[in-house]
N, CA, C and O atoms as a CHARMM CRD file, in Angstrom:
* protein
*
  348
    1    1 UNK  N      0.85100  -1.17900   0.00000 PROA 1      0.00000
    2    1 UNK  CA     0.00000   0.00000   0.00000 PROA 1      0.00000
    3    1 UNK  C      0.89200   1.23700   0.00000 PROA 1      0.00000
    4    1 UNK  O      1.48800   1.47100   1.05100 PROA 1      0.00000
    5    2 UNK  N      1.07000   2.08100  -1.06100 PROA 2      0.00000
    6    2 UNK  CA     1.17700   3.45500  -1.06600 PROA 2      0.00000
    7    2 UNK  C      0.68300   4.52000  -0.27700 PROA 2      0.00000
    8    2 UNK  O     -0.49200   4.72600  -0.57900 PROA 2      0.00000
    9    3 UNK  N      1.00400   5.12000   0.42000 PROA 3      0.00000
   10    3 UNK  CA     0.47300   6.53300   0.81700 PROA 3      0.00000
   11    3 UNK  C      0.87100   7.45600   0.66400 PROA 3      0.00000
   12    3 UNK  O      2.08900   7.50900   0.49500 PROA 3      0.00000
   13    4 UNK  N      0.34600   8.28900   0.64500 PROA 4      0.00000
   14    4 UNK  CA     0.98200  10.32000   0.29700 PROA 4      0.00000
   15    4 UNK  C      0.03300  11.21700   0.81200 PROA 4      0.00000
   16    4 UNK  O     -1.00000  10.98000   1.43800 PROA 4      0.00000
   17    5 UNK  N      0.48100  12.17400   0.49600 PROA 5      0.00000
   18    5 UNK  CA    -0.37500  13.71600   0.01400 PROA 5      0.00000
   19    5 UNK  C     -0.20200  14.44600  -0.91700 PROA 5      0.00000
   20    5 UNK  O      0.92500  14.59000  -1.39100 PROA 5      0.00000
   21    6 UNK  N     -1.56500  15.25500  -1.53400 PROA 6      0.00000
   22    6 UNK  CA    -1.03900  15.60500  -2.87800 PROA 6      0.00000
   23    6 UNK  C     -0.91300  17.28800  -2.18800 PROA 6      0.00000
   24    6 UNK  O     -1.19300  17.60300  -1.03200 PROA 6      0.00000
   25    7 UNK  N     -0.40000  18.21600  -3.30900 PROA 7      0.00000
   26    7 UNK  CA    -0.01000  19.60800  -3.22500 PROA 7      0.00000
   27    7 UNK  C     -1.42700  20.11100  -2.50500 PROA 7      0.00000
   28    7 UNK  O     -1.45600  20.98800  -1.64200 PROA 7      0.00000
   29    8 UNK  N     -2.15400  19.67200  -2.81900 PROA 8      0.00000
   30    8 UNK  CA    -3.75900  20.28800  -2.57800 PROA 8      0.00000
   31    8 UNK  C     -3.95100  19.71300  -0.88700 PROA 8      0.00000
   32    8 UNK  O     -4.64900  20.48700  -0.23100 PROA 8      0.00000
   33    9 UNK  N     -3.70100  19.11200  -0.50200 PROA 9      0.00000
   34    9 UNK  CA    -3.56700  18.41600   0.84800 PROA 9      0.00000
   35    9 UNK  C     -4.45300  17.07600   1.06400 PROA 9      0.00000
   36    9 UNK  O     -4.53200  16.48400   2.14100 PROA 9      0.00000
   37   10 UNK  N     -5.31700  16.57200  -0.51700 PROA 10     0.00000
   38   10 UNK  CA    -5.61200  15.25600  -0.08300 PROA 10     0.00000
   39   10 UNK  C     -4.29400  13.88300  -0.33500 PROA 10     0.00000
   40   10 UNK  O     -3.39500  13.56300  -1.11200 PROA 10     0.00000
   41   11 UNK  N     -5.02200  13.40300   1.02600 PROA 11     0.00000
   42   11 UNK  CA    -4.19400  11.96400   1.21400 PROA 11     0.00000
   43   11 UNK  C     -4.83700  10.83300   0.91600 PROA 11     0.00000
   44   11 UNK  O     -6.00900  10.56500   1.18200 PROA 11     0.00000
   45   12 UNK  N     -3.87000  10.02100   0.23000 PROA 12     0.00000
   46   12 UNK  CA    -4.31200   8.54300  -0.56100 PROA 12     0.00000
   47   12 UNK  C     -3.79800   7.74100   0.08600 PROA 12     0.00000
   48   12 UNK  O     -3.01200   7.93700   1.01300 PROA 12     0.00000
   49   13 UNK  N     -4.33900   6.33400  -0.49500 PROA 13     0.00000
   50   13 UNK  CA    -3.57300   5.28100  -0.27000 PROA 13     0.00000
   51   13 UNK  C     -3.99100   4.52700  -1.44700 PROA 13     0.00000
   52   13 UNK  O     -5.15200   4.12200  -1.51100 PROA 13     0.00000
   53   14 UNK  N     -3.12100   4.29200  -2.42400 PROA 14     0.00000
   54   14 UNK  CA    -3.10800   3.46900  -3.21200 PROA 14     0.00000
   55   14 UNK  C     -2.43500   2.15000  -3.08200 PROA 14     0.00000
   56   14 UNK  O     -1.44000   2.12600  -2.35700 PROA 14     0.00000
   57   15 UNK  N     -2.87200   0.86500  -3.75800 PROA 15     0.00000
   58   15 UNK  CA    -2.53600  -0.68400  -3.85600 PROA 15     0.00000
   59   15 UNK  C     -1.79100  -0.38200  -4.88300 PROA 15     0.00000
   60   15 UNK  O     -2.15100   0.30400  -5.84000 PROA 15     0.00000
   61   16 UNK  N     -0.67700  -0.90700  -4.71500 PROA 16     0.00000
   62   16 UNK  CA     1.00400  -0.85300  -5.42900 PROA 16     0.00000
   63   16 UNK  C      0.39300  -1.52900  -6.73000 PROA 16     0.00000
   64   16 UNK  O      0.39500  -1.07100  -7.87200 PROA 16     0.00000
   65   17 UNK  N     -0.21900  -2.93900  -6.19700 PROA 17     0.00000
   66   17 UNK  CA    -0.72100  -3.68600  -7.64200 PROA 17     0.00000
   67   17 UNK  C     -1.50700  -3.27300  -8.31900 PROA 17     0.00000
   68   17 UNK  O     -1.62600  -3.93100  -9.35300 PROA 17     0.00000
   69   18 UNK  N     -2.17700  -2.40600  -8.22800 PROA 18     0.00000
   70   18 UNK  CA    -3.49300  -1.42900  -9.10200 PROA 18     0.00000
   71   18 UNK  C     -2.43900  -0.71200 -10.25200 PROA 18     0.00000
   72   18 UNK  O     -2.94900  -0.61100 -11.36800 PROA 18     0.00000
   73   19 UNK  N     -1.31200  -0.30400 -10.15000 PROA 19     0.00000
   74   19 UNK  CA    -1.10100   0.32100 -11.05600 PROA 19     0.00000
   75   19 UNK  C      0.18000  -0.68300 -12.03700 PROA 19     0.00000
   76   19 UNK  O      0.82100  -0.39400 -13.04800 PROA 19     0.00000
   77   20 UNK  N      0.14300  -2.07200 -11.07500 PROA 20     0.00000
   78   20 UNK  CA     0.88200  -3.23500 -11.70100 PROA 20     0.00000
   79   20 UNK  C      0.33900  -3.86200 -12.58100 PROA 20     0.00000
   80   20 UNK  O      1.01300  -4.61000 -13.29000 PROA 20     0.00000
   81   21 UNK  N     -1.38400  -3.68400 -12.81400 PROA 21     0.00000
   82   21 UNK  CA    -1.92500  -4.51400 -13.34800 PROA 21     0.00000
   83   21 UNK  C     -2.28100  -4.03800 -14.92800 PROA 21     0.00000
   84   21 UNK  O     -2.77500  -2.92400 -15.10800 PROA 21     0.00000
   85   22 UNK  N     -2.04300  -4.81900 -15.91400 PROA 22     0.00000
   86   22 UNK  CA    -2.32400  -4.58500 -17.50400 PROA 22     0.00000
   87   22 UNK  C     -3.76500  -4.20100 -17.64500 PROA 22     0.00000
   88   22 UNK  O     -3.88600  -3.73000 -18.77600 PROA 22     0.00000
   89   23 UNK  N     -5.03000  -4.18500 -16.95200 PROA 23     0.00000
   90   23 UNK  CA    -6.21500  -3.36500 -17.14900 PROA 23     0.00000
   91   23 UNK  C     -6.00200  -1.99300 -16.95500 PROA 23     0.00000
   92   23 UNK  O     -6.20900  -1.17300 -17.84900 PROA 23     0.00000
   93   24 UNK  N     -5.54200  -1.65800 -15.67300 PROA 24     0.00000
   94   24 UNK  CA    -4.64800   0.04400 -15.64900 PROA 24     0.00000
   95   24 UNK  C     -4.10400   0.64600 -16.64800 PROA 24     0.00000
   96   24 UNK  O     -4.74100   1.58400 -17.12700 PROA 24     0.00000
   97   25 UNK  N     -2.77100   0.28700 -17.25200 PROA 25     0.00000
   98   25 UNK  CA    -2.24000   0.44800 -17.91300 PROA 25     0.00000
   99   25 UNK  C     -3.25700   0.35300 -19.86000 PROA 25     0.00000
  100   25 UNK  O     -3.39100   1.34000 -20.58300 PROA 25     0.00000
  101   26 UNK  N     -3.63600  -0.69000 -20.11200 PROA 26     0.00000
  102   26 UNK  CA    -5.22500  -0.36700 -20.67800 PROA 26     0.00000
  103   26 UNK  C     -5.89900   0.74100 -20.70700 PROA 26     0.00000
  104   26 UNK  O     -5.95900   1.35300 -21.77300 PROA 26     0.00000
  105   27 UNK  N     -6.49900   1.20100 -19.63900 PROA 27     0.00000
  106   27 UNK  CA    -7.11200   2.50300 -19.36700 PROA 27     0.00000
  107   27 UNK  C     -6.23700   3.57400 -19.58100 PROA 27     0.00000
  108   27 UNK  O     -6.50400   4.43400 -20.41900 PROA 27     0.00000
  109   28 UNK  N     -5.38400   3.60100 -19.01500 PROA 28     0.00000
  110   28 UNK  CA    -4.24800   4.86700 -19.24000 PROA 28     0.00000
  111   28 UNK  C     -3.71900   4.90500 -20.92300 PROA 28     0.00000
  112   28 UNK  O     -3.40800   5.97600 -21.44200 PROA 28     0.00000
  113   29 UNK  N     -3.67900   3.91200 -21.49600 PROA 29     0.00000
  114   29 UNK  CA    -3.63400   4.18300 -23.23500 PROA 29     0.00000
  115   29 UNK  C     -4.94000   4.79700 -23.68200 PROA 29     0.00000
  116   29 UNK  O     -5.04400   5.68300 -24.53100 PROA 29     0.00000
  117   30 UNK  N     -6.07000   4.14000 -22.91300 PROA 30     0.00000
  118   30 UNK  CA    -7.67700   4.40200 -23.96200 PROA 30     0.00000
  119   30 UNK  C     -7.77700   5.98100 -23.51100 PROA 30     0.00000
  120   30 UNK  O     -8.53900   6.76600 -24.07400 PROA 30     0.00000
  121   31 UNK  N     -6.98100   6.31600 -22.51000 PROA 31     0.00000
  122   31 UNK  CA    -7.36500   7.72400 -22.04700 PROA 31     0.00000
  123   31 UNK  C     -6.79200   8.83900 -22.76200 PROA 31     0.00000
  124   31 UNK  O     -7.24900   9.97700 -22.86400 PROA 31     0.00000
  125   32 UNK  N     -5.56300   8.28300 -23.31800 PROA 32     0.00000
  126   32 UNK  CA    -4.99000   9.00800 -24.64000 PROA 32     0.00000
  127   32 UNK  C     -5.78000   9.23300 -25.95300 PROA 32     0.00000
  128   32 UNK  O     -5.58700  10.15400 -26.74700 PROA 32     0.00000
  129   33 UNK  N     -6.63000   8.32000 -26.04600 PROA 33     0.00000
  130   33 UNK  CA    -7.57200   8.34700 -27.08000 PROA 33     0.00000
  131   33 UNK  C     -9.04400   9.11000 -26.87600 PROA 33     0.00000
  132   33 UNK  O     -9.85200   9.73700 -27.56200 PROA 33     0.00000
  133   34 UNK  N     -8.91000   8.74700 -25.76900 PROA 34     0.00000
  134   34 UNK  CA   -10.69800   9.39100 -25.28700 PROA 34     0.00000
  135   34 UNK  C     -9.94400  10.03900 -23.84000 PROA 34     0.00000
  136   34 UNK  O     -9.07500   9.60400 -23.08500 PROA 34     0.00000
  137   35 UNK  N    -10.64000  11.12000 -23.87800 PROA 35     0.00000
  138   35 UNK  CA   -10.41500  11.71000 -22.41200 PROA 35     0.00000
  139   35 UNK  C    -11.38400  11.52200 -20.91400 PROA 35     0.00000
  140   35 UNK  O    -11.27400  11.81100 -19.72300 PROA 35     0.00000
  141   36 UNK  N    -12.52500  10.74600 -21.96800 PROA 36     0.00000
  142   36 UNK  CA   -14.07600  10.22300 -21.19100 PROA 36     0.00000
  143   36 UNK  C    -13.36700   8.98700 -20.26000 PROA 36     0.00000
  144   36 UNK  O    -13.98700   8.61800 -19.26200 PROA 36     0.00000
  145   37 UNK  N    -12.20500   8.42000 -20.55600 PROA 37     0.00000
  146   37 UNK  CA   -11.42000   7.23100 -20.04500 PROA 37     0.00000
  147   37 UNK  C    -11.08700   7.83500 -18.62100 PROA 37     0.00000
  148   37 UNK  O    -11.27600   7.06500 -17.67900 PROA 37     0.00000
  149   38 UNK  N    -10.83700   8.50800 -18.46600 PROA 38     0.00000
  150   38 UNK  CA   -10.23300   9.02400 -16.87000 PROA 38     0.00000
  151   38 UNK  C    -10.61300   8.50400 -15.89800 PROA 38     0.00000
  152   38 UNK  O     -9.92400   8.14200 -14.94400 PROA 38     0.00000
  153   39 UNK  N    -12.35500   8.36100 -16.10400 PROA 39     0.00000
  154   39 UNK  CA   -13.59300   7.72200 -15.48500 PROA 39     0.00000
  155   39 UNK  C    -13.14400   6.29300 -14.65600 PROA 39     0.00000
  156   39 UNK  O    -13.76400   5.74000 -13.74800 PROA 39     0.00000
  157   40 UNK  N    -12.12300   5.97400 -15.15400 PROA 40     0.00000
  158   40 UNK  CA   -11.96100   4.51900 -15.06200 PROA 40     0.00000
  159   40 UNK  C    -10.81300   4.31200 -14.60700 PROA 40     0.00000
  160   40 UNK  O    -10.66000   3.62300 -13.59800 PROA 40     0.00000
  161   41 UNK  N     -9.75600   4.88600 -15.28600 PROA 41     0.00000
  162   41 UNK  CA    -8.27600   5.35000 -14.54100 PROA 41     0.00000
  163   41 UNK  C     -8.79700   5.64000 -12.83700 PROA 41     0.00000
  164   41 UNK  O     -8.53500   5.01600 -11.80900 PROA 41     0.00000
  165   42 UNK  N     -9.63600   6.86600 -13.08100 PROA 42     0.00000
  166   42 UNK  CA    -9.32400   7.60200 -11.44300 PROA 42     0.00000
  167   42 UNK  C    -10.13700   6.33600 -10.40200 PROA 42     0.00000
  168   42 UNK  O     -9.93100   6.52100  -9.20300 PROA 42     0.00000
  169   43 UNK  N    -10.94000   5.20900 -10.71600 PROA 43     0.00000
  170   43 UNK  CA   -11.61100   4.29200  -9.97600 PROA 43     0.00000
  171   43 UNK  C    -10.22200   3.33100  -9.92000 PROA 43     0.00000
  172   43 UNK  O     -9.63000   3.39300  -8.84300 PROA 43     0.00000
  173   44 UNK  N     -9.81600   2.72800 -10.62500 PROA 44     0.00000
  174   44 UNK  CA    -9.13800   2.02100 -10.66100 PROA 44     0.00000
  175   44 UNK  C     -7.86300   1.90800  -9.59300 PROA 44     0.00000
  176   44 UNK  O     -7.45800   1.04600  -8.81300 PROA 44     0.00000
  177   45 UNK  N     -7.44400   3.28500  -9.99300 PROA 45     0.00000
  178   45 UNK  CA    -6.55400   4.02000  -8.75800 PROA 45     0.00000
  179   45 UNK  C     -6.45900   4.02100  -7.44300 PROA 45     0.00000
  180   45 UNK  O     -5.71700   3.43600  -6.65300 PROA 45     0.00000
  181   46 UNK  N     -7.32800   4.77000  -7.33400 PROA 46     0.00000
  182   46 UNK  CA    -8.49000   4.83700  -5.87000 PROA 46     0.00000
  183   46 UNK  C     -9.20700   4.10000  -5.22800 PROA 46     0.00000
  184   46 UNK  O     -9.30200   4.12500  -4.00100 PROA 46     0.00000
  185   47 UNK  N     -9.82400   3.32200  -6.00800 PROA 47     0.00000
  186   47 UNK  CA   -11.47600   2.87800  -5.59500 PROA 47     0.00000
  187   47 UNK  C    -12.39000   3.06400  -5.43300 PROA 47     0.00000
  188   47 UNK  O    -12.17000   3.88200  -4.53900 PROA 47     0.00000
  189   48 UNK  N    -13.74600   3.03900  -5.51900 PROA 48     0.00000
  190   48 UNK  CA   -15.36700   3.73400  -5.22200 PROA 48     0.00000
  191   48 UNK  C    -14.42900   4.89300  -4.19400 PROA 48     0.00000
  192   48 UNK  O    -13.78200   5.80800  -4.70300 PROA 48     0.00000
  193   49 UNK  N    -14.49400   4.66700  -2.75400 PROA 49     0.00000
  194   49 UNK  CA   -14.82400   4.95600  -2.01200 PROA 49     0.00000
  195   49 UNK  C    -14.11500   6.68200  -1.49800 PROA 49     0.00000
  196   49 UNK  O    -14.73700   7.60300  -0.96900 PROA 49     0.00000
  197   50 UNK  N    -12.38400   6.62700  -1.96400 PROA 50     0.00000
  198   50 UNK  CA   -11.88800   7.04200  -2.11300 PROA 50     0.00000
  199   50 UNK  C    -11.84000   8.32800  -3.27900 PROA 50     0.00000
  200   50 UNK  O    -11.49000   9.50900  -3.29900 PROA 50     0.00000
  201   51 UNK  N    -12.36900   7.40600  -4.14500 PROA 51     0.00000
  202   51 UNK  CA   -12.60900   8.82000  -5.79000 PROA 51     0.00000
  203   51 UNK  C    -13.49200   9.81100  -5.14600 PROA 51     0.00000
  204   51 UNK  O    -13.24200  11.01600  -5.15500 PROA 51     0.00000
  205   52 UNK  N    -14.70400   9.20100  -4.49100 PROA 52     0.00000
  206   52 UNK  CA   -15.96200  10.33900  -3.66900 PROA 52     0.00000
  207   52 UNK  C    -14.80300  11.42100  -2.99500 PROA 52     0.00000
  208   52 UNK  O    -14.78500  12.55800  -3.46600 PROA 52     0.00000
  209   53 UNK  N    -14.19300  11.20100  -2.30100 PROA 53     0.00000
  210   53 UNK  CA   -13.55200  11.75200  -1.50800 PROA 53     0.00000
  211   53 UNK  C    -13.01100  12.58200  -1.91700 PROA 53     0.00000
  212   53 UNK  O    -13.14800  13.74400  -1.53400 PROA 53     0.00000
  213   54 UNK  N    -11.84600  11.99800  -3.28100 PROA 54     0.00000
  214   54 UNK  CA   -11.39800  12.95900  -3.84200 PROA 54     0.00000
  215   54 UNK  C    -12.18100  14.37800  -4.58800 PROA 54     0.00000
  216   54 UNK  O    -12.12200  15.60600  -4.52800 PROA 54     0.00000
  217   55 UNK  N    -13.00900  13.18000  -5.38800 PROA 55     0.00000
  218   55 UNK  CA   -14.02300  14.31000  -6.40500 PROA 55     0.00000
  219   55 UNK  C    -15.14100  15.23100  -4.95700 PROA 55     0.00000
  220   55 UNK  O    -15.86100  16.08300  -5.47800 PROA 55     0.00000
  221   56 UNK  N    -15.29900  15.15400  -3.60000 PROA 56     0.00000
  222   56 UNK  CA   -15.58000  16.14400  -2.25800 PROA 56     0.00000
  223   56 UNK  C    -14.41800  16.84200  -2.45100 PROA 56     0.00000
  224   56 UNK  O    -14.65000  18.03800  -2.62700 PROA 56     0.00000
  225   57 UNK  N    -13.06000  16.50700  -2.49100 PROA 57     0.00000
  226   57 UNK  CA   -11.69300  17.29500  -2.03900 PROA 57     0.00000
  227   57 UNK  C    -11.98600  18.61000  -2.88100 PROA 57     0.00000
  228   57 UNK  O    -12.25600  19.59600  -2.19500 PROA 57     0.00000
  229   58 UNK  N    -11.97300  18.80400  -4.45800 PROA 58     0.00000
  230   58 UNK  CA   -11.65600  19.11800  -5.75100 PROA 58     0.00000
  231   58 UNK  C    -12.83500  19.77300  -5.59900 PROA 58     0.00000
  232   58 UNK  O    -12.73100  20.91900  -5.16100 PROA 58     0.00000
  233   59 UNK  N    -13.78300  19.42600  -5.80400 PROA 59     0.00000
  234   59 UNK  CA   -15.42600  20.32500  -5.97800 PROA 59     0.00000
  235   59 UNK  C    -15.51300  21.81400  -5.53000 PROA 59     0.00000
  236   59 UNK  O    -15.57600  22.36300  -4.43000 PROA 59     0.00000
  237   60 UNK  N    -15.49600  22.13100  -6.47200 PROA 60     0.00000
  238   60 UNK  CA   -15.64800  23.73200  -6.37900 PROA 60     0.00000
  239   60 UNK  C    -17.14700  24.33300  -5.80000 PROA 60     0.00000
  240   60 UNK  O    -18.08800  23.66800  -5.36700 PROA 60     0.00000
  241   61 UNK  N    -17.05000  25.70300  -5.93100 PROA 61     0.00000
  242   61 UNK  CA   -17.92600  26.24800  -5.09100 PROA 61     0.00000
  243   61 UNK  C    -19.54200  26.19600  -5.94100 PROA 61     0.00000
  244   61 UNK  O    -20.64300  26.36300  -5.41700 PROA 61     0.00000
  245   62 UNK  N    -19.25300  25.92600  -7.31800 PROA 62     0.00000
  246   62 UNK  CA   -21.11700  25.91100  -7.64300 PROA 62     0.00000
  247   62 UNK  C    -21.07700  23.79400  -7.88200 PROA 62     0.00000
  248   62 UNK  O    -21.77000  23.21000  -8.71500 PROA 62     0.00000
  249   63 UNK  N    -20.15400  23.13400  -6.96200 PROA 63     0.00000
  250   63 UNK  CA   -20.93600  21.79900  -6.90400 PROA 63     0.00000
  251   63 UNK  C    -19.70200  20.94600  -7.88600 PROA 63     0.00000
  252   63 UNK  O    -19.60700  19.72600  -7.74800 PROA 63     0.00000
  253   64 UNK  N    -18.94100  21.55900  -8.70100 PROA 64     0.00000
  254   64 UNK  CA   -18.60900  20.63200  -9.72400 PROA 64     0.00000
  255   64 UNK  C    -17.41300  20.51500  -9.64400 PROA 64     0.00000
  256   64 UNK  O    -16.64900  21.42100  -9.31300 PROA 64     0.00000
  257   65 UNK  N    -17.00700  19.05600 -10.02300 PROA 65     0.00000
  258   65 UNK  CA   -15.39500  18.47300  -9.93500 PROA 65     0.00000
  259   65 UNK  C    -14.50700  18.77600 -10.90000 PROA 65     0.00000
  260   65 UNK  O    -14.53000  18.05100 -11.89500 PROA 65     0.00000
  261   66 UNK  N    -13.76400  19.62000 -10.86600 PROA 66     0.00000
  262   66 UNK  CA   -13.21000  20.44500 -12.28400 PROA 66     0.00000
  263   66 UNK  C    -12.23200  18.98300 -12.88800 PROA 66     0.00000
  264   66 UNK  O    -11.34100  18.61200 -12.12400 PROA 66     0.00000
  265   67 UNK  N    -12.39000  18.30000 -14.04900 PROA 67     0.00000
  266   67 UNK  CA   -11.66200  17.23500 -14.79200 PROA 67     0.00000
  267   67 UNK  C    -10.02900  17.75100 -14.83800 PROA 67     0.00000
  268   67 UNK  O     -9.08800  16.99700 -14.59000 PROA 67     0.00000
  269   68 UNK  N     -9.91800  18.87600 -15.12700 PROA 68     0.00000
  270   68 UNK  CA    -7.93400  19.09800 -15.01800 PROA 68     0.00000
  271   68 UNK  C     -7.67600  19.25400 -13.58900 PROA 68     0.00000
  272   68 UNK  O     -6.49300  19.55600 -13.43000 PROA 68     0.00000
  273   69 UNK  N     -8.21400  19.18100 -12.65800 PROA 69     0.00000
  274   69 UNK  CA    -8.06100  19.42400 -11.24600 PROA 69     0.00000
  275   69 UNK  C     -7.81600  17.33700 -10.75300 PROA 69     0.00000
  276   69 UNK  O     -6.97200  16.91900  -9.96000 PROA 69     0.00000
  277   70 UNK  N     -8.74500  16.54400 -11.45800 PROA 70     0.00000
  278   70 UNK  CA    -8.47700  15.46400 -11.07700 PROA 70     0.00000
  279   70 UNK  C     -7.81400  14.69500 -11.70400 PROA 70     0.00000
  280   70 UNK  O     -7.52600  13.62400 -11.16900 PROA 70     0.00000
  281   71 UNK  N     -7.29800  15.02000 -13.20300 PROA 71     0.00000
  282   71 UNK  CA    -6.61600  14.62800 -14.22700 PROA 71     0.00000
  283   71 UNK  C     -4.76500  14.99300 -13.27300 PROA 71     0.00000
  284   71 UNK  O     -3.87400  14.14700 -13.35400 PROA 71     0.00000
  285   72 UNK  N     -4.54900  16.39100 -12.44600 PROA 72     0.00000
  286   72 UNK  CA    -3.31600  16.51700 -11.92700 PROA 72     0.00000
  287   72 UNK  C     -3.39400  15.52700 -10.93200 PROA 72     0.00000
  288   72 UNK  O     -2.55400  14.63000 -10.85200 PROA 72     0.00000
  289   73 UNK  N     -4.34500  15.63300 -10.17300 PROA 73     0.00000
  290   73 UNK  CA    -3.90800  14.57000  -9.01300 PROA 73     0.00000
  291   73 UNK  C     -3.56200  13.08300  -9.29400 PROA 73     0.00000
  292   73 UNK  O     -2.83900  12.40800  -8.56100 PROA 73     0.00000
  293   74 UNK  N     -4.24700  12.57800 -10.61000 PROA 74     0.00000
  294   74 UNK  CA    -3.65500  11.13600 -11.19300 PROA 74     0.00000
  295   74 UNK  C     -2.39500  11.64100 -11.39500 PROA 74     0.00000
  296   74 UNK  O     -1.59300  11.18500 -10.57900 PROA 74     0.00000
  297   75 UNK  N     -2.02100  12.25700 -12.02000 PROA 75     0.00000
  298   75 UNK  CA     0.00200  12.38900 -12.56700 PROA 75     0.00000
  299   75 UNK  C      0.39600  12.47800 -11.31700 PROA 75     0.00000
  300   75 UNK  O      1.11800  11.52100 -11.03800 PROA 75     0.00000
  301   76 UNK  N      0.18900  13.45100 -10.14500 PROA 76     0.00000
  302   76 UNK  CA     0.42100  13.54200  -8.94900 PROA 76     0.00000
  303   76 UNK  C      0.90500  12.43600  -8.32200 PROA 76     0.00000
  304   76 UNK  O      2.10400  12.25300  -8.10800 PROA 76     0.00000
  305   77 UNK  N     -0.09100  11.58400  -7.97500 PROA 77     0.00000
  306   77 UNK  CA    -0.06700  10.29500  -7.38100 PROA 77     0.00000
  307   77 UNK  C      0.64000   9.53200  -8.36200 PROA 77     0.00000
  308   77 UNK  O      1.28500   8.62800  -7.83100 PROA 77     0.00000
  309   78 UNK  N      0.75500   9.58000  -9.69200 PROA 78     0.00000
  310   78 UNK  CA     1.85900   8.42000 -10.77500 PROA 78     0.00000
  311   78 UNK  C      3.46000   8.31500 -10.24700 PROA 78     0.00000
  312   78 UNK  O      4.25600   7.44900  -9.88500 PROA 78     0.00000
  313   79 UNK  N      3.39200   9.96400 -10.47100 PROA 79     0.00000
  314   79 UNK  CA     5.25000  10.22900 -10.18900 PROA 79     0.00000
  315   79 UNK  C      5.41900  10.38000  -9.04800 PROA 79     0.00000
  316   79 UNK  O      6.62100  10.48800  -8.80900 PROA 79     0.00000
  317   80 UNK  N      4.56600  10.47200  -7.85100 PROA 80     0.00000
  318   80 UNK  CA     5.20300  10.31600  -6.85300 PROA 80     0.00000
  319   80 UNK  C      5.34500   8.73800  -6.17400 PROA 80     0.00000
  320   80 UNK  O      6.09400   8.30500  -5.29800 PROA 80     0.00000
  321   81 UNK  N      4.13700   8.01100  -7.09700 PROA 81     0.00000
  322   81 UNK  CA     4.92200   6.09200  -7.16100 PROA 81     0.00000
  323   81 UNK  C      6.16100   5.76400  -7.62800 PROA 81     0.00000
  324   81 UNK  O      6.94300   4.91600  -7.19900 PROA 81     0.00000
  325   82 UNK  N      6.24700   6.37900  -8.37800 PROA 82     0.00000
  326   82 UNK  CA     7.08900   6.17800  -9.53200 PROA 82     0.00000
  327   82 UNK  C      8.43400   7.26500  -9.14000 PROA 82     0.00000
  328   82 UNK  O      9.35700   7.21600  -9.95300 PROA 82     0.00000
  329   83 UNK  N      8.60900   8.23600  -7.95800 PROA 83     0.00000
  330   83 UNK  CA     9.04500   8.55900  -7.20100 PROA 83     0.00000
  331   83 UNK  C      9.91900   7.48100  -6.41200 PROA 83     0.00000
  332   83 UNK  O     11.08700   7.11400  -6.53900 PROA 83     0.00000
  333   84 UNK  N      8.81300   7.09500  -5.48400 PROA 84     0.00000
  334   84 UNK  CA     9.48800   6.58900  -4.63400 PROA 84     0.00000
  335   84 UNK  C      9.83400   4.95400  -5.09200 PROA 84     0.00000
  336   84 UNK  O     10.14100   4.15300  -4.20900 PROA 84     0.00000
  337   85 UNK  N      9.75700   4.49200  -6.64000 PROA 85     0.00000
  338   85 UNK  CA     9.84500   3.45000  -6.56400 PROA 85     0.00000
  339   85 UNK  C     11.46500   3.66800  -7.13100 PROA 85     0.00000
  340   85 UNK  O     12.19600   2.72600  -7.43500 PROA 85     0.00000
  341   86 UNK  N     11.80900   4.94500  -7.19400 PROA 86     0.00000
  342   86 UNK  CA    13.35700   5.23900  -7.66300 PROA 86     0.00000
  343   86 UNK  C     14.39800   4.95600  -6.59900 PROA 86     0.00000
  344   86 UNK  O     15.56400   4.72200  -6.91700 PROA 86     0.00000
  345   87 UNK  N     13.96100   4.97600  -5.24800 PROA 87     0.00000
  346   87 UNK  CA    14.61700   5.12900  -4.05200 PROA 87     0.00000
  347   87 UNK  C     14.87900   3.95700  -3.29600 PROA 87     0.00000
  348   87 UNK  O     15.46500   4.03800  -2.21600 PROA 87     0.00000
């Protein structure tokens, strides 16, 4: 299990194997193609329970989860795996 914080001050915990697994990596190509893919990336990542949380963190003041606001926190959380998997 991964943990952090992002610049914004939410904290994760991501499963190391979620981003080990060839359906992830799947999604993260189809998301190059379609940007509607994120949908699936940011669950995958996270999980149900956790994405709520995030997409509460991010939600701006008339209600809505701005998509480049949750699109940084995936790269966020990538390179800082991919961070610490340098060390």
């Amino acid at each position: 299990m991964k943990k952090g914080q992002l610049k914004n001050g939410f904290k994760f915990k991501v499963d190391g194997d979620a981003i080990n697994d060839m359906r992830f990596v799947d999604a993260l190509a189809d998301m190059e193609k379609d940007a509607t893919k994120i949908s699936a990336v940011v669950r995958m990542l996270f999980g149900e329970e956790q994405t709520e949380a995030l997409y509460k963190h991010v939600e701006n003041d008339k209600g809505r989860v701005p998509v480049d606001e949750v699109i940084d926190c995936v790269k966020e959380v990538l390179d800082s795996i991919g961070d610490e998997g340098k060390n």
